[in-house]
C-alpha positions as CSV (number, residue, x, y, z in Angstrom):
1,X,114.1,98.6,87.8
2,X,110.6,98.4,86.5
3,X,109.9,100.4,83.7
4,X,107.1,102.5,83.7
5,X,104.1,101.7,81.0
6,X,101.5,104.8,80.7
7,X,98.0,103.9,80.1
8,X,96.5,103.2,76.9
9,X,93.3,105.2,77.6
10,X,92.9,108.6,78.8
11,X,91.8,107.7,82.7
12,X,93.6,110.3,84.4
13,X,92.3,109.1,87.5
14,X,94.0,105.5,87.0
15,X,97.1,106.9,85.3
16,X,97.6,109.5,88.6
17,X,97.3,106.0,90.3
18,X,99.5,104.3,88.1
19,X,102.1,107.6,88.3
20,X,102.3,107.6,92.3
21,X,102.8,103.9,92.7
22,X,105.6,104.3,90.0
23,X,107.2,107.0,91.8
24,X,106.5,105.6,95.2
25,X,108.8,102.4,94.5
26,X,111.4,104.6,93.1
27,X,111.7,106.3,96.5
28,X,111.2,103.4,98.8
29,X,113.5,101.4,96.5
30,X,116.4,104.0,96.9
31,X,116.3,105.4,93.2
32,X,114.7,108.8,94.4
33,X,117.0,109.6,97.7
34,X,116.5,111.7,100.2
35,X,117.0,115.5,99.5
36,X,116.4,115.1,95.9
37,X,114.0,117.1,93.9
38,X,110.9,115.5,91.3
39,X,110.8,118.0,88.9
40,X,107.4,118.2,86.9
41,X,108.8,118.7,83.6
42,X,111.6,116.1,83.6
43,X,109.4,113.3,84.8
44,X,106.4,114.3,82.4
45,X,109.0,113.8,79.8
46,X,110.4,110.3,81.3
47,X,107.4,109.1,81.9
48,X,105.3,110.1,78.6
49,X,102.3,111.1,80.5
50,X,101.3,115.2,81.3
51,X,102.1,117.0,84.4
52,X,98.6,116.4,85.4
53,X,98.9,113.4,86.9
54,X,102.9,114.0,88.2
55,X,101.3,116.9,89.8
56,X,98.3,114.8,91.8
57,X,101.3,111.7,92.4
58,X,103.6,114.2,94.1
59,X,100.6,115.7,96.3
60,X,99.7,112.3,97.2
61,X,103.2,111.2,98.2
62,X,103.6,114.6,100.3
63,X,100.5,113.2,102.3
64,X,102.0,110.4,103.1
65,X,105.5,111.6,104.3
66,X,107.8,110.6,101.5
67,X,108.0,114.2,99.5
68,X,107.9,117.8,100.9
69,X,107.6,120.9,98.9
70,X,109.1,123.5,99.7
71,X,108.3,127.7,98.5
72,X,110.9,128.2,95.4
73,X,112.7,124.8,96.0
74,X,109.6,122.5,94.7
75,X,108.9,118.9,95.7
76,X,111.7,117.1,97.7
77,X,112.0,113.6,98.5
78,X,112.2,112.9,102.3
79,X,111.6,109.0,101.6
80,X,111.5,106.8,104.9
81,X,114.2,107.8,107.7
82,X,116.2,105.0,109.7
83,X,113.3,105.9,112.4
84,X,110.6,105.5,110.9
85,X,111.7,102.1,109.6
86,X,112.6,100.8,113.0
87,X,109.0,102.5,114.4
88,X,107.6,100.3,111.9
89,X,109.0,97.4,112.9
90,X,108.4,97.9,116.3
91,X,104.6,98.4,115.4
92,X,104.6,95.1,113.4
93,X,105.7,93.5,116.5
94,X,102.5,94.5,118.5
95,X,100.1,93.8,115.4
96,X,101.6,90.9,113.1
97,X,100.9,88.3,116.0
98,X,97.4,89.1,115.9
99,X,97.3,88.6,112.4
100,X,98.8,84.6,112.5
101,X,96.5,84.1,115.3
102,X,93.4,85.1,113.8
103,X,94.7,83.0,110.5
104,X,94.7,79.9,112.7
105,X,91.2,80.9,113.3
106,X,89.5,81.9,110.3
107,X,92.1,81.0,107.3
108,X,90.2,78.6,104.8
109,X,91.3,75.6,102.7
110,X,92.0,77.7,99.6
111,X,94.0,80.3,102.1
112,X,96.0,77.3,103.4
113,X,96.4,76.5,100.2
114,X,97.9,79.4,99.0
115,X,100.4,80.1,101.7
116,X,101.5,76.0,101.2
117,X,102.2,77.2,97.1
118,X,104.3,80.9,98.6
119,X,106.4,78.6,100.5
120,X,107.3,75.6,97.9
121,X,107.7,78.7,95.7
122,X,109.9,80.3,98.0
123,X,111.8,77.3,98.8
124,X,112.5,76.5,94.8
125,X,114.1,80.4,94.4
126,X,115.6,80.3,98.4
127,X,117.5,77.1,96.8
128,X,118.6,79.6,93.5
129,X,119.1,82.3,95.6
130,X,117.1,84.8,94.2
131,X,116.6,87.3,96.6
132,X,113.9,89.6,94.6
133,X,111.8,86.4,93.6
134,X,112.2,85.4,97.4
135,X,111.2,89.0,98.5
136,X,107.8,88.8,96.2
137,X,107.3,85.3,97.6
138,X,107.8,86.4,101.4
139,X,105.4,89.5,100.8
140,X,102.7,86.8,99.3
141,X,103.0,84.2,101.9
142,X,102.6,86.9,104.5
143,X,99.8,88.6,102.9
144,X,98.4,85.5,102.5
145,X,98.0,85.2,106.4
146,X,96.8,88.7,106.3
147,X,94.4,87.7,104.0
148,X,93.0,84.8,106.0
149,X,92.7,86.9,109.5
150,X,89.4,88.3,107.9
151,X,90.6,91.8,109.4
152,X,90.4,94.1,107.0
153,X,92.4,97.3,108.7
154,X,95.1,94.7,109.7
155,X,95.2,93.8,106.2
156,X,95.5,97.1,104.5
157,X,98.2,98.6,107.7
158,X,100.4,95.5,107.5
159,X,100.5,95.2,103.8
160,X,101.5,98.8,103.7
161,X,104.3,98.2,106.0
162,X,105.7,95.2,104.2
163,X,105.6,97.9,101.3
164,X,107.2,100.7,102.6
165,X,110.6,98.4,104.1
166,X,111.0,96.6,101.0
167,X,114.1,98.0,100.8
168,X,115.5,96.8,104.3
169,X,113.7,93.6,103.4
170,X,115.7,92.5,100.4
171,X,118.7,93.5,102.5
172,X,117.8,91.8,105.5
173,X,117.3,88.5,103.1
174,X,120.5,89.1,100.9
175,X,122.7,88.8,104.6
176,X,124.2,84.9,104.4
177,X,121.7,82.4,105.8
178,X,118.8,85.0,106.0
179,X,116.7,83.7,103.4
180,X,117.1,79.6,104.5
181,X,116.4,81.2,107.9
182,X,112.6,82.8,107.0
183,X,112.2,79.9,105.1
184,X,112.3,77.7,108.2
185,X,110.3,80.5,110.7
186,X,107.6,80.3,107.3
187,X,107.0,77.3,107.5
188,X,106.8,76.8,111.2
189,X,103.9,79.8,111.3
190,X,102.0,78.3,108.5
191,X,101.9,74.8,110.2
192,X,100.9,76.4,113.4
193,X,98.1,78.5,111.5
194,X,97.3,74.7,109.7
195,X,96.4,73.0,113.0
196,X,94.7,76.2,114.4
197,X,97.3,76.3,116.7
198,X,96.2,80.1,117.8
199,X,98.9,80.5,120.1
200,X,102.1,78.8,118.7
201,X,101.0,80.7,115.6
202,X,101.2,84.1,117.4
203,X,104.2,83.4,119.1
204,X,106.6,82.3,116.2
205,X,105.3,85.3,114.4
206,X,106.6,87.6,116.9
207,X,109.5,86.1,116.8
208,X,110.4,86.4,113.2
209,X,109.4,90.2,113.2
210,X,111.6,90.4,115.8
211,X,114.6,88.9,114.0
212,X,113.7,90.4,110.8
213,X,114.1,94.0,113.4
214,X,117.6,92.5,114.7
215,X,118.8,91.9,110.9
216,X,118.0,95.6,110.1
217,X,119.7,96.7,113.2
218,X,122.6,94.9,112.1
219,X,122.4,96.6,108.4
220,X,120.3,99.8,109.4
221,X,123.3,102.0,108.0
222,X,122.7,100.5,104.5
223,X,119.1,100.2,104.3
C-alpha cells in the first residue's frame, strides 16, 4: 500500500488533488469498503494535511459515485458494485476495439515503440510472476494504444476504466495462466496495430476484453 506523501508547498489546490487520488486507490483497491465511513478528523491526522483538502477529496469522490454522505452519518464509501464493474466491462467491449483500430492507423514510431518496451517489460515480470509489476505494465501497454488512437475522449474514458477495475484486474491476472495468457493476446494486438492491420487489430482487442469479462465472471465474488 502506497504511503501517502503531503506536499512540500502550501498548493491546496494540488494537495486536494494529491488527497483524492490517495483516497481514491484506497477505495478501488479494497482498503476503504463499502459501508465504511471517511471521517475528517482521523484522516487529517493520518494523512498530515488539514481538513481542507479531505473535505474537497470526499466532495469530489461523491461526484463520482464512490462516497455518499449521508445527514448525521457523514461521508460513506459506496466504492464500485459488482454492476458497475461488469457495466464497465461491457462498455469497454463496444469502445476498446475502436481504440486498437485507430492505433493501427495513427500510432507513430516512438508509440510503436513504446508499447514493444510494455511488453518485453511485461514479459521479464510475467516470467517472475509479479502480478502488480504485470498490472502497471498491462495498464501502460494499453494506454499506450490509447495514446496512439489520437482520440482524446477515448483516451481519458478508457484510461479511467482501466483505473477504476484495477482491483478485478490484478485478480483476473493472479488466476493460473492469466498473465502468460494477456501476454500472448498483447502481443498479437500490438503486431496487428504494427502492420496497420486495422481490422485484425480491432478484433483481437475485443476478444481480450471479452476474456478479461469472462475471468471476472469467474472471480466476480472476490473482486
Amino acid at each position: 500500500m502506497a504511503k501517502f506523501k503531503p506536499m512540500d508547498d502550501d498548493n491546496n489546490s494540488s494537495l486536494h488533488g494529491k488527497v483524492f487520488s490517495y483516497l481514491q486507490n484506497d477505495i478501488l483497491n479494497g482498503k476503504y469498503k463499502a459501508g465504511d465511513s471517511l471521517i475528517e478528523t482521523k484522516l487529517s491526522e493520518e494523512l498530515g494535511v488539514s481538513r481542507t483538502p479531505i473535505r474537497e477529496a470526499i466532495r469530489q469522490l461523491e461526484l463520482e459515485g464512490l462516497v455518499q454522505t449521508i445527514p448525521n452519518k457523514g461521508a460513506i464509501v459506496t466504492g464500485l458494485s459488482a454492476k458497475d464493474i461488469q457495466d464497465i466491462y461491457t462498455i469497454r467491449l463496444a469502445i476498446e476495439g475502436i481504440a486498437a483500430r485507430w492505433a493501427a492507423e495513427n500510432a507513430t514510431e516512438a508509440e510503436l515503440k513504446d508499447m514493444k518496451h510494455f511488453l518485453e517489460l511485461e514479459e521479464f515480470y510475467t516470467e517472475k510472476n509479479d502480478v502488480e509489476q504485470i498490472l502497471k505494465l498491462d495498464t501502460k501497454f494499453h494506454e499506450a494504444i490509447f495514446k496512439a488512437s489520437k482520440s482524446k475522449p477515448l483516451m481519458i474514458m478508457l484510461s479511467n476504466f482501466h483505473h477504476y477495475i484495477q482491483r478485478a484486474r490484478i485478480n483476473s491476472l493472479g488466476m493460473a495462466g492469466r498473465a502468460e495468457e494477456a501476454l500472448a493476446e498483447h502481443k498479437a494486438i500490438y503486431q496487428a496495430i504494427l502492420e496497420r492491420d486495422v481490422k485484425k487489430a480491432e478484433e483481437l482487442t475485443i476478444q481480450h476484453v471479452k476474456k478479461a469479462s469472462m475471468n471476472y465472471n469467474m472471480r466476480g465474488s472476490e473482486c
